[in-house]
Steps between C-alpha positions, in 0.01 A plus 500: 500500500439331793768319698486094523564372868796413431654798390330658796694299780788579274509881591361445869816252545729760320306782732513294812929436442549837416324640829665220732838592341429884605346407861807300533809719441272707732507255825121519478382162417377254783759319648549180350296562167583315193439636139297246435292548829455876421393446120247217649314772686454749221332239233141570462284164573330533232843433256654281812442173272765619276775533721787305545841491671665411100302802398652718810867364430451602081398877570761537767762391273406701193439799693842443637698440195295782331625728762820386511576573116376807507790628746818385349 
């Protein structure tokens, strides 16, 4: 099966928040880097058409709420 474009910049997004959240509670992000800035820099051109800031702000929240259930 392959993956649609779509459900590629899915898991990059989901990669790219998981990896900013680690390099943050580390103190070793660039100073003054956004989320958003840091996923931006990790999407493949060739799947760059399919990105958007509504599509950011929907896999940050269900990762978030996913996580979040699972530890109460």
């Amino acid at each position: 099966m392959t993956l649609s474009n779509k459900e590629k910049m899915v898991a990059i997004i989901s990669n790219g928040i998981a990896v900013f959240s680690l390099l943050q509670e580390r103190d070793n992000l660039p100073e003054n880097t956004t989320m958003y800035d840091f996923v931006l820099k990790i999407i493949p051109e060739d799947i760059k058409s399919e990105l958007n800031i509504e599509l950011v702000d929907e896999v940050f929240q269900y990762v978030s709420s996913a996580h979040g259930s699972q530890l109460q």
